[in-house]
N, CA, C and O of each residue as an XYZ file, in Angstrom:
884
protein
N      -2.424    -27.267      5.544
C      -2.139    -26.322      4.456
C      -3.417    -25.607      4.067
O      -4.424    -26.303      3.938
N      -3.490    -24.455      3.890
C      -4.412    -23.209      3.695
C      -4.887    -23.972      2.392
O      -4.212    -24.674      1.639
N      -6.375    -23.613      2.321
C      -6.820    -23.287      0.538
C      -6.595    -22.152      0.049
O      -6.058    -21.326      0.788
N      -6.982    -21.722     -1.522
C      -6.986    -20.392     -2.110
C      -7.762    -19.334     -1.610
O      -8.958    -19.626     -1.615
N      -7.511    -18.183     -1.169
C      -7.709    -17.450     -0.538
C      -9.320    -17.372     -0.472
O     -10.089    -17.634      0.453
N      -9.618    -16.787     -2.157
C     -10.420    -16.339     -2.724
C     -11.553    -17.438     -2.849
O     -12.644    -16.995     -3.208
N     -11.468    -18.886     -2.596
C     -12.253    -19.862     -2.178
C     -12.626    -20.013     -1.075
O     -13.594    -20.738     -0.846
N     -11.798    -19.213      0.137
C     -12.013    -19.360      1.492
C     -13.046    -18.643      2.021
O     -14.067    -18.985      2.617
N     -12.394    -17.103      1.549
C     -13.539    -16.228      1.604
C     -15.013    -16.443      1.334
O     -15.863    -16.265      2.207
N     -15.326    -16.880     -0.053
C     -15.931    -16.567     -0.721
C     -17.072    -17.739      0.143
O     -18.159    -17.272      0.484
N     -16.779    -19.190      0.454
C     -17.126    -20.243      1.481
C     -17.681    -20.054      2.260
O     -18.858    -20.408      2.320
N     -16.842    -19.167      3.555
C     -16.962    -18.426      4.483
C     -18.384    -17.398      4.353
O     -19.107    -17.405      5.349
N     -18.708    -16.737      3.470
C     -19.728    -15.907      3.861
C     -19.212    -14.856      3.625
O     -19.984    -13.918      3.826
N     -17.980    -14.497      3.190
C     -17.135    -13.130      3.319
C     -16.902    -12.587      2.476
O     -15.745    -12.231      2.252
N     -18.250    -12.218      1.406
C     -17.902    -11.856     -0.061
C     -18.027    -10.162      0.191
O     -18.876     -9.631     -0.525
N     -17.671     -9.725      0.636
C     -17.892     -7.927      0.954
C     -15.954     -8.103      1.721
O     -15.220     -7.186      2.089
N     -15.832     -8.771      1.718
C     -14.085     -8.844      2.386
C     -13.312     -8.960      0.942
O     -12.473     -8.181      0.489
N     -13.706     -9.861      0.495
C     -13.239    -10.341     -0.924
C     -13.055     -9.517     -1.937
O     -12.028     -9.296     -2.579
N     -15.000     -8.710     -2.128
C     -14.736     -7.799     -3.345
C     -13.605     -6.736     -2.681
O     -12.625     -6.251     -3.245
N     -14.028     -6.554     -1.415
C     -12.833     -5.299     -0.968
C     -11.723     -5.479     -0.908
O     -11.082     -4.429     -0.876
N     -11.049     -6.515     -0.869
C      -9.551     -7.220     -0.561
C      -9.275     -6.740     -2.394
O      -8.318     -6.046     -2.737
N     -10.002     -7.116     -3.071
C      -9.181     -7.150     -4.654
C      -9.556     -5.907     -5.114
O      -8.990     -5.540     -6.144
N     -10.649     -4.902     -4.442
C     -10.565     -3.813     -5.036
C      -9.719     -2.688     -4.836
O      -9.584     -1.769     -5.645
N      -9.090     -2.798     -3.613
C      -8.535     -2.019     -2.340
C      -6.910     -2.292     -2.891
O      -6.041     -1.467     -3.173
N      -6.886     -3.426     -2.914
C      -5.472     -3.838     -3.451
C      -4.649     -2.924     -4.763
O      -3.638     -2.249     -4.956
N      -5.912     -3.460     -5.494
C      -5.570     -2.540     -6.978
C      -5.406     -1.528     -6.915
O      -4.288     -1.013     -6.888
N      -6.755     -0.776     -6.861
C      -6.766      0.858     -6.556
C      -5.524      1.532     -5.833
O      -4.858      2.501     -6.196
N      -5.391      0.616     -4.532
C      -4.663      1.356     -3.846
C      -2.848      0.999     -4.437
O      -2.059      1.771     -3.892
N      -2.535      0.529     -4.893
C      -1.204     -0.041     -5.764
C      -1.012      0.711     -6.840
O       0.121      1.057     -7.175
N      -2.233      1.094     -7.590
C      -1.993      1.937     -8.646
C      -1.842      3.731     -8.269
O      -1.107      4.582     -8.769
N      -2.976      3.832     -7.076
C      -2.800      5.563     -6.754
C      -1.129      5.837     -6.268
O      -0.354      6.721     -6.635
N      -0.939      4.758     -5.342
C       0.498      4.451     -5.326
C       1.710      5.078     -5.798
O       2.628      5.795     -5.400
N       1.078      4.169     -7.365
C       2.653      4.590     -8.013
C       2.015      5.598     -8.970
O       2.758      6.092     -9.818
N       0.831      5.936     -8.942
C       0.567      7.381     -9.433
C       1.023      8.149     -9.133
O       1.369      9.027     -9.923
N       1.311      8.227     -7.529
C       1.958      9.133     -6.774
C       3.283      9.729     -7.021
O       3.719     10.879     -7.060
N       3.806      8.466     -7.185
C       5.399      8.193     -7.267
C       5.282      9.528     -8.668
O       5.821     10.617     -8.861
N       4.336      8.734     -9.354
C       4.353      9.623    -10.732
C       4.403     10.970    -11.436
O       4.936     11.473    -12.425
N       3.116     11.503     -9.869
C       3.053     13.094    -10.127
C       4.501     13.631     -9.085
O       5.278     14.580     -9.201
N       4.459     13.219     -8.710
C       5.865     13.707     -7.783
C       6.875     13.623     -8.414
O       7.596     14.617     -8.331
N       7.328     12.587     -9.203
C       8.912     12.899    -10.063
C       8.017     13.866    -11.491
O       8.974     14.233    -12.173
N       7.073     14.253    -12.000
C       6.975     14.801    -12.977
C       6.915     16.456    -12.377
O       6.792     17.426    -13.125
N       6.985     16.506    -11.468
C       6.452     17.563    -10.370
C       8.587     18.256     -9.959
O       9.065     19.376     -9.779
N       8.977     17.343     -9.978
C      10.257     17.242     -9.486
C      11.263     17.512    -11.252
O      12.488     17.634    -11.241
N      10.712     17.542    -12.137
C      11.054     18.033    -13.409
C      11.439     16.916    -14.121
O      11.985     17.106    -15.208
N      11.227     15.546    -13.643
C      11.050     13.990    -15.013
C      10.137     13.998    -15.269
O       9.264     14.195    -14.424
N       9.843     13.783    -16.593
C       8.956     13.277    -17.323
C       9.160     11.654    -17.405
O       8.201     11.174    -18.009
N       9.790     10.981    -17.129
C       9.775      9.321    -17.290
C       8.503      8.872    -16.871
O       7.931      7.995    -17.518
N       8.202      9.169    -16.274
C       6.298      8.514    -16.155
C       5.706      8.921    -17.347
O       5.197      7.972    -17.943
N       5.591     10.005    -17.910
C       4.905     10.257    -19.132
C       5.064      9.537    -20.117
O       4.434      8.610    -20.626
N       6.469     10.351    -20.443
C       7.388      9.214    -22.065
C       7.263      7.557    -21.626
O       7.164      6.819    -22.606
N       7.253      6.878    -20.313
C       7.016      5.294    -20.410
C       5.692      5.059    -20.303
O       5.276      3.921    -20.083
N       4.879      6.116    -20.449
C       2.652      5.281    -20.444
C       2.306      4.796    -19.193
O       1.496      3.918    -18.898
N       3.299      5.741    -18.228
C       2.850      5.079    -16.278
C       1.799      6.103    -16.573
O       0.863      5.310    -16.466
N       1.427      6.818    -16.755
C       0.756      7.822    -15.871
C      -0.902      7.416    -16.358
O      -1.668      8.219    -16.890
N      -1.155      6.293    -16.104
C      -2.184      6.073    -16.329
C      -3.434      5.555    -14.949
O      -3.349      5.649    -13.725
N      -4.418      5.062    -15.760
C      -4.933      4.594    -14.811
C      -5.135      3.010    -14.481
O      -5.338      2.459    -13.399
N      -5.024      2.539    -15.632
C      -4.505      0.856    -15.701
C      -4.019      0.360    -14.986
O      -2.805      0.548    -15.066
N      -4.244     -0.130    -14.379
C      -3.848     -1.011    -12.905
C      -2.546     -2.299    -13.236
O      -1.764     -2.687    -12.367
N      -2.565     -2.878    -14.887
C      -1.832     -3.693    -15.533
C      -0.684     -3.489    -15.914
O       0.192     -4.346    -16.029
N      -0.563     -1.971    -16.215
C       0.877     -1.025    -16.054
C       1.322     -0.733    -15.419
O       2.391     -0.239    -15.779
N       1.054     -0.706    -13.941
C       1.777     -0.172    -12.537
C       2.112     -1.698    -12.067
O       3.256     -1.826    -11.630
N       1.252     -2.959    -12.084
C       1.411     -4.169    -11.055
C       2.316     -4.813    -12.031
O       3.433     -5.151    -11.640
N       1.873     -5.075    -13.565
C       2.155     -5.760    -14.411
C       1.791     -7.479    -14.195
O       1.356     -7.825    -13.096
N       1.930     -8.206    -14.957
C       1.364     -9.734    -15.196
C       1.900    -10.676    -14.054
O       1.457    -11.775    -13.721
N       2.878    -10.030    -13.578
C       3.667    -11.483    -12.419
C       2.858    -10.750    -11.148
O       1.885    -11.334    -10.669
N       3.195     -9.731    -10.729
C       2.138     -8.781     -9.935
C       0.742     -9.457     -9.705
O       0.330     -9.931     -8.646
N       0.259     -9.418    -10.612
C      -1.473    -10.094    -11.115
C      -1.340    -11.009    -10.698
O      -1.926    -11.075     -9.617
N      -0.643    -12.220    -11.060
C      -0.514    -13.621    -11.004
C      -0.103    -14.079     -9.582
O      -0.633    -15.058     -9.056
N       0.991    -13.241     -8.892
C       0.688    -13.504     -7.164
C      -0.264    -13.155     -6.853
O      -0.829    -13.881     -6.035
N      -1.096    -11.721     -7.350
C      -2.353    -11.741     -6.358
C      -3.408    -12.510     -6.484
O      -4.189    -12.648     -5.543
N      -3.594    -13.150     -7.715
C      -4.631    -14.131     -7.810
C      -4.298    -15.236     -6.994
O      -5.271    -15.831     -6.531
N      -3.127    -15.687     -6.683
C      -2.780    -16.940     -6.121
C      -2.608    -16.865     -4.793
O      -2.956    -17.722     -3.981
N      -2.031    -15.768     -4.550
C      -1.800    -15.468     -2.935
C      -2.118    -13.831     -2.293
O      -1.530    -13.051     -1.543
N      -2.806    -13.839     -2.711
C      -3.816    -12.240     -2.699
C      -2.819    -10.792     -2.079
O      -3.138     -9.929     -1.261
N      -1.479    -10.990     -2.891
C      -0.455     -9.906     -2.202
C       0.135     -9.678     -4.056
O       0.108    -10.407     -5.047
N       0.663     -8.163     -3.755
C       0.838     -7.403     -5.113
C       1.066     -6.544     -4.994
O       0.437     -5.844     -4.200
N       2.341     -5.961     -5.868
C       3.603     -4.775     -5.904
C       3.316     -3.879     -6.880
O       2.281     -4.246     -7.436
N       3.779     -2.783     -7.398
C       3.718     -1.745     -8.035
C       5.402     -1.378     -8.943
O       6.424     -2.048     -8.790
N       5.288     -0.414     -9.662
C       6.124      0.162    -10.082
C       5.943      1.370    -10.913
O       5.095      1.358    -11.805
N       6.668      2.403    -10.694
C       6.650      3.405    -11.329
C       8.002      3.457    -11.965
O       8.780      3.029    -11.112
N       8.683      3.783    -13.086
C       9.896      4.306    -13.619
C      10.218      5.815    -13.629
O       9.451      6.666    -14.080
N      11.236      6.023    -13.173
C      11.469      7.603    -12.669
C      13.096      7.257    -12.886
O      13.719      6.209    -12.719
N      13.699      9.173    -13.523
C      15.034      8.996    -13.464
C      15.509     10.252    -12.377
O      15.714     11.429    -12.673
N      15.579      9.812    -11.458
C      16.252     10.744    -10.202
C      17.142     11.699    -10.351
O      17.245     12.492     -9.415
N      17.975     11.874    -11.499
C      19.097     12.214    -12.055
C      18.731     13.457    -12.926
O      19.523     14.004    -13.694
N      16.934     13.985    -12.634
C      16.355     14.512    -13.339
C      15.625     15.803    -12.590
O      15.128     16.844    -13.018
N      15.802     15.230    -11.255
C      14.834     15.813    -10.304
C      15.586     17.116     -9.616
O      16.652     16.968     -9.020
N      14.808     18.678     -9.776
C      15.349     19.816     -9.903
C      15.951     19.504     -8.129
O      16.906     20.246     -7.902
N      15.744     18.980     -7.420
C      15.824     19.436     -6.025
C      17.226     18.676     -5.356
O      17.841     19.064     -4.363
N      17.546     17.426     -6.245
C      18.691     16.415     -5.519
C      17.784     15.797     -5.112
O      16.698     15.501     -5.612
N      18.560     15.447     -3.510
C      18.033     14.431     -2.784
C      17.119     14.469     -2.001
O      16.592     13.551     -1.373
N      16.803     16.075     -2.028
C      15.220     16.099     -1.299
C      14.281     16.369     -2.255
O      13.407     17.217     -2.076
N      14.388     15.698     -3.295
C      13.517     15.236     -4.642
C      13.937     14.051     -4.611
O      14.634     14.211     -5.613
N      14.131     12.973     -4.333
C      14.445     12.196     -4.258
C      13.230     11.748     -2.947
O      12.172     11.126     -3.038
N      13.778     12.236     -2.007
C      13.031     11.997     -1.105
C      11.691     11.888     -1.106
O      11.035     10.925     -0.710
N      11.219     13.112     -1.658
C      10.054     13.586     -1.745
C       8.986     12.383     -2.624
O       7.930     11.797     -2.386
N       9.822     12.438     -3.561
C       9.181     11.363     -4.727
C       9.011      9.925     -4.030
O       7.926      9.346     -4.068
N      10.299      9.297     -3.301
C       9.673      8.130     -2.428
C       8.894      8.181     -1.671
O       8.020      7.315     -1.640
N       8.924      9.323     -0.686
C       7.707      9.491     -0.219
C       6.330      9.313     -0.101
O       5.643      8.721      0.732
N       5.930     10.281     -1.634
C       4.825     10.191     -1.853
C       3.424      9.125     -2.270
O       2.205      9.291     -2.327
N       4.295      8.065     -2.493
C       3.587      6.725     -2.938
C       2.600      6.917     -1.334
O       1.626      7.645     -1.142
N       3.380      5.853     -0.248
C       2.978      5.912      1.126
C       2.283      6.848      1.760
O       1.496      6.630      2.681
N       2.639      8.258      1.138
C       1.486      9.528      1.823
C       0.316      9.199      1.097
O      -0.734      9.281      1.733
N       0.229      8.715     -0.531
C      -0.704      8.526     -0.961
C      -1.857      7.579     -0.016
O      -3.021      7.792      0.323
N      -0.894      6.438      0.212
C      -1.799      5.335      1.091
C      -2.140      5.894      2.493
O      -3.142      5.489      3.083
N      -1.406      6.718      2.972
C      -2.199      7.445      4.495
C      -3.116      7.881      3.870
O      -4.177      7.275      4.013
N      -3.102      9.118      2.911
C      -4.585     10.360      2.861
C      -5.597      9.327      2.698
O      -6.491      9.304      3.544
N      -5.624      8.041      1.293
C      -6.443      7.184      1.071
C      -7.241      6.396      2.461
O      -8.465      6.282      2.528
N      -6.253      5.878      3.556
C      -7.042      5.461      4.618
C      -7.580      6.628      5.222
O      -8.746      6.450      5.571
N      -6.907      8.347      5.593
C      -7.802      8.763      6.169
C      -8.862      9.063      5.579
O      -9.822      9.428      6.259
N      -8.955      8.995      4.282
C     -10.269      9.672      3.704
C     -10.899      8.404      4.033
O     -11.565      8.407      5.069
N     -10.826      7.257      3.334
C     -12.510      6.209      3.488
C     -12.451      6.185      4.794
O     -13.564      5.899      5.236
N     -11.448      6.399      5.866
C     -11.782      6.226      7.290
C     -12.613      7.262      7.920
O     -13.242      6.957      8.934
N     -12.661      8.017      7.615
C     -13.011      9.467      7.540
C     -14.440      9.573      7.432
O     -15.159     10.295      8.123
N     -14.799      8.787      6.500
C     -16.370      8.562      5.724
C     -16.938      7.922      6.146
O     -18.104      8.240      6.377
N     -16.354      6.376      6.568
C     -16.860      5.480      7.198
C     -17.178      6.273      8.812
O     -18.345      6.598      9.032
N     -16.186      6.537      9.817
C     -16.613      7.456     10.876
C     -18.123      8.229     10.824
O     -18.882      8.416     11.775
N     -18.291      8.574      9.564
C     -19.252      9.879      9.511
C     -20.848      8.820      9.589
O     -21.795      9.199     10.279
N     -20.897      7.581      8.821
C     -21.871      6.614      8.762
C     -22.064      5.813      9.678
O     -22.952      4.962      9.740
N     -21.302      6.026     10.380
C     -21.545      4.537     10.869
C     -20.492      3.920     12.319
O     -19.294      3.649     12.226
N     -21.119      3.839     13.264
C     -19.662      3.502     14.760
C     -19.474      1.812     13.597
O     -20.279      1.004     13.132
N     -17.934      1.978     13.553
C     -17.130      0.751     13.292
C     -17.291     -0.453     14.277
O     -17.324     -1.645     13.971
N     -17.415      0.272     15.900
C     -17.704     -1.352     16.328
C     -18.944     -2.228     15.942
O     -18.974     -3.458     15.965
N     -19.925     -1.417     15.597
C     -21.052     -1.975     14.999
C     -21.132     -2.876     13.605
O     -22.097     -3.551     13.245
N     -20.054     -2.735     13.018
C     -19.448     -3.679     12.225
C     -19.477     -5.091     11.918
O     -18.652     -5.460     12.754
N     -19.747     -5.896     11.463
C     -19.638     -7.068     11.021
C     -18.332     -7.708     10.758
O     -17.452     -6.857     10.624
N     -17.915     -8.919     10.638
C     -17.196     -9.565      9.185
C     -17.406    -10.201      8.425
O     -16.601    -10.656      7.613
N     -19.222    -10.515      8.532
C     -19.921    -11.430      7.966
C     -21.073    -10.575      7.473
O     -21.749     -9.829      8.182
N     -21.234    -10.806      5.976
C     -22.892    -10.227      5.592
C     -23.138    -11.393      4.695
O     -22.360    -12.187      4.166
N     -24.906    -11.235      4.663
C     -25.520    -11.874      3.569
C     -25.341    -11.382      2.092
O     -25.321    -12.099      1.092
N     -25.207     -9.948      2.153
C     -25.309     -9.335      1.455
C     -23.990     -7.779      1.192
O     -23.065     -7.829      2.003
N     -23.949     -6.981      0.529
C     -22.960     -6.040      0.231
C     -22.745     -5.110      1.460
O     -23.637     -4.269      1.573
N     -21.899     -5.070      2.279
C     -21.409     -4.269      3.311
C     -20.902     -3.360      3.192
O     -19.681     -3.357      3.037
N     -21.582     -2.290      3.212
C     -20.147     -1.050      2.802
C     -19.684     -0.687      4.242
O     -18.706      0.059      4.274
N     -20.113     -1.006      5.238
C     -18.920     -0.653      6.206
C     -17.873     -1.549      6.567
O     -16.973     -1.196      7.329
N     -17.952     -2.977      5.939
C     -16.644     -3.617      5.681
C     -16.150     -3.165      4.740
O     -14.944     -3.395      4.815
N     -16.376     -2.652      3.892
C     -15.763     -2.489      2.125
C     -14.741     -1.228      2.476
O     -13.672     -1.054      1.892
N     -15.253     -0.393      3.518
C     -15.027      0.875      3.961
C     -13.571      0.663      4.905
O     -12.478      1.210      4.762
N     -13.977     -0.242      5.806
C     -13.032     -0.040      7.006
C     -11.783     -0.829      6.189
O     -10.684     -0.274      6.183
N     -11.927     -1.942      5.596
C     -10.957     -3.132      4.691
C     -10.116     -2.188      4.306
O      -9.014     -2.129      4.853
N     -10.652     -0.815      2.788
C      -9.917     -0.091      2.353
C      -8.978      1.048      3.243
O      -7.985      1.568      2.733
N      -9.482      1.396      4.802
C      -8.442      2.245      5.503
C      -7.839      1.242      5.850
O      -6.734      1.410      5.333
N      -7.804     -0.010      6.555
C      -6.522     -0.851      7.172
C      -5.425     -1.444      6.240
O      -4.283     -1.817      6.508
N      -6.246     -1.416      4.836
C      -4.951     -1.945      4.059
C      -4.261     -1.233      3.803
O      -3.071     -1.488      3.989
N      -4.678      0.096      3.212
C      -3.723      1.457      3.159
C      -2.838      1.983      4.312
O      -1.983      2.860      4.196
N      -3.122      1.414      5.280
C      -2.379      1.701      6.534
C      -1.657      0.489      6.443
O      -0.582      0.728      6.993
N      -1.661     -0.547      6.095
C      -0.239     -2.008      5.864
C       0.576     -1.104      5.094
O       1.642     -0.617      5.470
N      -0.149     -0.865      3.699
C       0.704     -0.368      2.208
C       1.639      0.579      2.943
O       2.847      0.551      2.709
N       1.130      1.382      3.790
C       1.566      2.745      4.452
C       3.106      2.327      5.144
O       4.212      2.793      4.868
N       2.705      1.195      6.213
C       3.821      0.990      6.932
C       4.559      0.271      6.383
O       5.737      0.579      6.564
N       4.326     -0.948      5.506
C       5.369     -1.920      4.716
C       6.055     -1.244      4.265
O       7.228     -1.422      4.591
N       5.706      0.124      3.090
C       6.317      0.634      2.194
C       7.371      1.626      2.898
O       8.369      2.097      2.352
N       6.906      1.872      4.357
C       8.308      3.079      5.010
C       9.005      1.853      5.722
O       9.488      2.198      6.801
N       9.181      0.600      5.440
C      10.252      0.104      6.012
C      11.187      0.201      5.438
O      11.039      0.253      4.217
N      12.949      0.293      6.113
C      14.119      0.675      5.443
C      14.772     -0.659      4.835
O      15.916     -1.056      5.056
N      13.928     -1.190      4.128
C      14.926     -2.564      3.493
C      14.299     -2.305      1.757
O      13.241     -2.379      1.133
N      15.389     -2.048      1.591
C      15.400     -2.257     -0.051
C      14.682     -3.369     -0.977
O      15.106     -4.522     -1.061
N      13.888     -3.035     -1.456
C      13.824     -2.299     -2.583
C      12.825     -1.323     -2.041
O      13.000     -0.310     -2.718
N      11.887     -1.099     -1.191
C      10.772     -0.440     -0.482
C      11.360      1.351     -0.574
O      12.496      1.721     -0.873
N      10.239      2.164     -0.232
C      10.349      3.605     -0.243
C      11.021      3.738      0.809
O      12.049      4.315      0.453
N      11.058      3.567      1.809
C      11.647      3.767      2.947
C      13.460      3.563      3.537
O      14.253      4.016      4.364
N      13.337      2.419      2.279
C      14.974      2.505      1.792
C      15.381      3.652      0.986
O      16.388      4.318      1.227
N      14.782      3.809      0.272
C      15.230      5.379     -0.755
C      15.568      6.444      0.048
O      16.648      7.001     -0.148
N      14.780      6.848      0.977
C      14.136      7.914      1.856
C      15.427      7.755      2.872
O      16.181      8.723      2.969
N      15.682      6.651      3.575
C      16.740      6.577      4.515
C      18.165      7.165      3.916
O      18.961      7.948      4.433
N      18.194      6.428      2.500
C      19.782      6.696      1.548
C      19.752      7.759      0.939
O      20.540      7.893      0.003
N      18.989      8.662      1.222
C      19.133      9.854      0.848
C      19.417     10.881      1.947
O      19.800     11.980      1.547
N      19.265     10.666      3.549
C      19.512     11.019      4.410
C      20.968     10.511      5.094
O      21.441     10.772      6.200
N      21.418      9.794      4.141
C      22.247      9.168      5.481
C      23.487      8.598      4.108
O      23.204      7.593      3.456
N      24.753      9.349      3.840
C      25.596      8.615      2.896
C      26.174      7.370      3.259
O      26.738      6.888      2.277
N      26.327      6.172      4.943
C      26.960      5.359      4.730
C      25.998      4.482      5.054
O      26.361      3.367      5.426
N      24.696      4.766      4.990
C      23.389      3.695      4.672
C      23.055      3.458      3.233
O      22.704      2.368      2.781
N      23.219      4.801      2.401
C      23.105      4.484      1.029
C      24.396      3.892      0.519
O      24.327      3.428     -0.620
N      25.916      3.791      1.324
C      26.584      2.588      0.697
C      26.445      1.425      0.991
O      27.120      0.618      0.352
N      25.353      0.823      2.258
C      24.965     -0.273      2.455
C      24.372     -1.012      0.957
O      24.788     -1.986      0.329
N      23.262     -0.108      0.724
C      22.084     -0.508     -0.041
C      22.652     -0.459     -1.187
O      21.846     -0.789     -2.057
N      23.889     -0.144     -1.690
C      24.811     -0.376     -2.972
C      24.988     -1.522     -3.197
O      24.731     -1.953     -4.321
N      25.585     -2.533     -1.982
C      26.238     -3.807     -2.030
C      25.263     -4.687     -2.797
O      24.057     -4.794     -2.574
N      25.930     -5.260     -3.672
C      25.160     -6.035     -4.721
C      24.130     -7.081     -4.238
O      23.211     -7.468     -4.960
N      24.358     -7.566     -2.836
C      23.252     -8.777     -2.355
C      21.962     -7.732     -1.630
O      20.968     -8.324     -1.210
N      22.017     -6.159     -1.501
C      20.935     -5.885     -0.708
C      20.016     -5.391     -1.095
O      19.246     -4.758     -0.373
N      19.841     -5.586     -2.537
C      18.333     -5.853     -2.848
C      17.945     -7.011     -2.961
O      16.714     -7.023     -2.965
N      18.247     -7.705     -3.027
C      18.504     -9.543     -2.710
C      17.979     -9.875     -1.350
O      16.830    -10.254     -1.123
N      18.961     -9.692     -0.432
C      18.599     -9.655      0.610
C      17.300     -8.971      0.906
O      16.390     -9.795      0.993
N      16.927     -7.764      1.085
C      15.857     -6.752      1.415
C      14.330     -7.605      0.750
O      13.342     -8.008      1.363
N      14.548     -7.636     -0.220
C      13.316     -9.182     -0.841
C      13.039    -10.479     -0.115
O      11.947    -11.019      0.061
N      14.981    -11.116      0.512
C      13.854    -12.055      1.355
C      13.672    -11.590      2.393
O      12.663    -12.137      2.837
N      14.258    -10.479      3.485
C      13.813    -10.015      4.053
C      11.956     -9.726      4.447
O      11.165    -10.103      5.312
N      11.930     -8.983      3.424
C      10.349     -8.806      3.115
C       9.220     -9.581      3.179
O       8.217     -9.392      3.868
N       9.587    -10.948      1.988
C       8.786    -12.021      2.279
C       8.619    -12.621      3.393
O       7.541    -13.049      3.803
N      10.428    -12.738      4.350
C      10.063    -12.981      5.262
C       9.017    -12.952      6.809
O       8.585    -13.759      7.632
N       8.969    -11.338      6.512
C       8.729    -10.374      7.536
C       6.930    -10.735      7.122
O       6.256    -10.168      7.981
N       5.955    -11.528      6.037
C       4.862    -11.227      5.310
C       4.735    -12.843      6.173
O       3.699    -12.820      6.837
N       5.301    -13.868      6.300
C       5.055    -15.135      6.503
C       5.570    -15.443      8.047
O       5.784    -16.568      8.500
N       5.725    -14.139      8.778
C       5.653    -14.742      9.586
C       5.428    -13.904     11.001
O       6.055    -12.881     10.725
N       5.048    -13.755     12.011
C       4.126    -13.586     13.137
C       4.322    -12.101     13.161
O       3.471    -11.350     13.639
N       6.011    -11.476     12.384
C       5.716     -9.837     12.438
C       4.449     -9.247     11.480
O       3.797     -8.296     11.912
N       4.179     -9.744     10.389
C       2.837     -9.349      9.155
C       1.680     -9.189     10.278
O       1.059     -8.127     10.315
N       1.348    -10.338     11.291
C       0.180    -10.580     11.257
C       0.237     -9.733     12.781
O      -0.680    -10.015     13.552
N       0.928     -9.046     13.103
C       1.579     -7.780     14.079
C       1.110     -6.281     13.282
O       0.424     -5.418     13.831
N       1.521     -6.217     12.198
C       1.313     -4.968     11.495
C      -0.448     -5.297     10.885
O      -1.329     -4.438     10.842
N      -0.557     -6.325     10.589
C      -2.248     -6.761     10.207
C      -3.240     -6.201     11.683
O      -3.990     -5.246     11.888
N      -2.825     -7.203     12.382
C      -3.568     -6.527     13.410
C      -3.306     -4.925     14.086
O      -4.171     -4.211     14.593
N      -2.147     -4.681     13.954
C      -1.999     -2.955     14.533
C      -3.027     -2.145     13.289
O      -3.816     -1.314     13.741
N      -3.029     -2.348     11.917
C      -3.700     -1.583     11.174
C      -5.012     -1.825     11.007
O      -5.618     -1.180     10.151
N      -5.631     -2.720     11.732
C      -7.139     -3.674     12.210
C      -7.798     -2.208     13.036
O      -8.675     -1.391     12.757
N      -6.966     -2.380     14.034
C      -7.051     -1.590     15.581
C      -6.805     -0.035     15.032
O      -7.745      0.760     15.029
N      -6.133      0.157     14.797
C      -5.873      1.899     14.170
C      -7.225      2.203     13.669
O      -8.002      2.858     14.363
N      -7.697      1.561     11.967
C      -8.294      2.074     11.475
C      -9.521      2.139     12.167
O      -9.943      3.287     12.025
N     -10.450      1.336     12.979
C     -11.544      0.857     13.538
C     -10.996      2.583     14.835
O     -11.806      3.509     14.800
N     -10.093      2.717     15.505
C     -10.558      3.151     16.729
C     -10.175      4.978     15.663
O     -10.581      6.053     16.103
N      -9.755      4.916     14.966
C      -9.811      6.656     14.345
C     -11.008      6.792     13.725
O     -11.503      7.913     13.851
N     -12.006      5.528     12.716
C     -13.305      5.506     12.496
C     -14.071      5.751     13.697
O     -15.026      6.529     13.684
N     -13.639      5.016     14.924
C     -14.920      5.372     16.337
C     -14.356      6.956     16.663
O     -14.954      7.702     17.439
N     -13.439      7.241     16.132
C     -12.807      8.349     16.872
C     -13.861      9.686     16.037
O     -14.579     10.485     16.637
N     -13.688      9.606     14.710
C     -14.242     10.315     13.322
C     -16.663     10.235     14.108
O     -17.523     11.095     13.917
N     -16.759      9.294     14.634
C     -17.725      8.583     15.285
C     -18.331      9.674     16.108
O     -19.282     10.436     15.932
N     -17.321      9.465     17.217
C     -17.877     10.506     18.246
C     -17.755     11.870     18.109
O     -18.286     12.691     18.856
N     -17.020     12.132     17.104
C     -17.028     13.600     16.724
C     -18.242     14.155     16.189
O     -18.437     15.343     16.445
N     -19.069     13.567     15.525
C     -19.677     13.780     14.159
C     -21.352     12.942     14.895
O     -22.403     12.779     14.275
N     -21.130     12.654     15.982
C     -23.112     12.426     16.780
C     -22.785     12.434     18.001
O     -23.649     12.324     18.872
């Protein structure tokens, strides 16, 4: 049985993984459902405003149970409140607005990936410092945004990618009606996090971000 994450790391030598694992997390969870935010206010709701989302508080988007898995098991969800029923466009406001969380988390990896490229070849990289690494701190923040990216366009409910599908498709959005499939789609999820598919999408977003940083690399010397 594993120890606490954040003891492992920290043991290990891997405190530039660590600060980046909990900074990357947040940040990137909250731009998130910022997203979600300017996009339905953009789409003619105000429900992000009138409910105090549109902030920058990281404690209002994850909230306390949010917090409390990531301290314990270093994984953590978001939320924005939006009324769809509001949005000038239908369902390609609808769309749009699920969307945008996940585009948020692409631009976010290409930009620090982007930067990191410009400093520094990624294979030259570490996973170990004595000291503060910013080209781990760097590469950490594009591969997780590229998980956030792909978890969040999967089509199992409650995720964006369920929204996005049931708005394209009327006898998929009567799937996702049936009272067990947000039920389902949750253990789904967890499932898909504990077991050999996660550490499939962990490593594909390892490999992505590192070879578009060497890619950003050879462009730029």
């Amino acid at each position: 049985m594993g120890g606490w994450w954040v003891h492992e790391l920290w043991n290990a030598g891997r405190g530039t993984e660590l600060i980046a694992w909990i900074f990357w997390v947040i940040a990137s969870i909250t731009l998130h459902e910022l997203a979600h935010g300017w996009a339905a206010m953009w789409e003619g709701d105000d429900t992000p405003r009138v409910t105090g989302h549109m902030t920058a508080n990281p404690v209002v988007h994850m909230g306390v149970p949010s917090m409390l898995i990531f301290l314990i098991l270093g994984i953590a969800w978001g939320m924005m409140p939006v009324n769809p029923y509001r949005f000038r466009h239908g369902k390609w406001g609808r769309i749009f607005v699920s969307a945008a969380g996940p585009l948020m988390n692409l631009f976010i990896a290409a930009v620090v990936l982007t930067i990191l490229g410009c400093i520094i070849d990624p294979q030259t990289a570490t996973s170990a410092s004595n000291g503060f690494n910013v080209e781990i701190f760097l590469l950490t923040g594009g591969f997780l945004n590229l998980i956030l990216f792909a978890l969040n366009m999967l089509p199992v409910p409650p995720l964006d990618g369920s929204n996005i599908l049931a708005n394209l498709s009327n006898t998929i959005a009567g799937w996702y009606r049936h009272p067990q499939a947000q039920m389902s789609g949750l253990l789904l999820f967890f499932l898909l996090i504990w077991t050999n598919m996660f550490s499939v999408v962990f490593t594909w977003a390892q490999i992505g971000a590192a070879n578009y940083a060497g890619f950003i690399w050879s462009l730029t010397h």
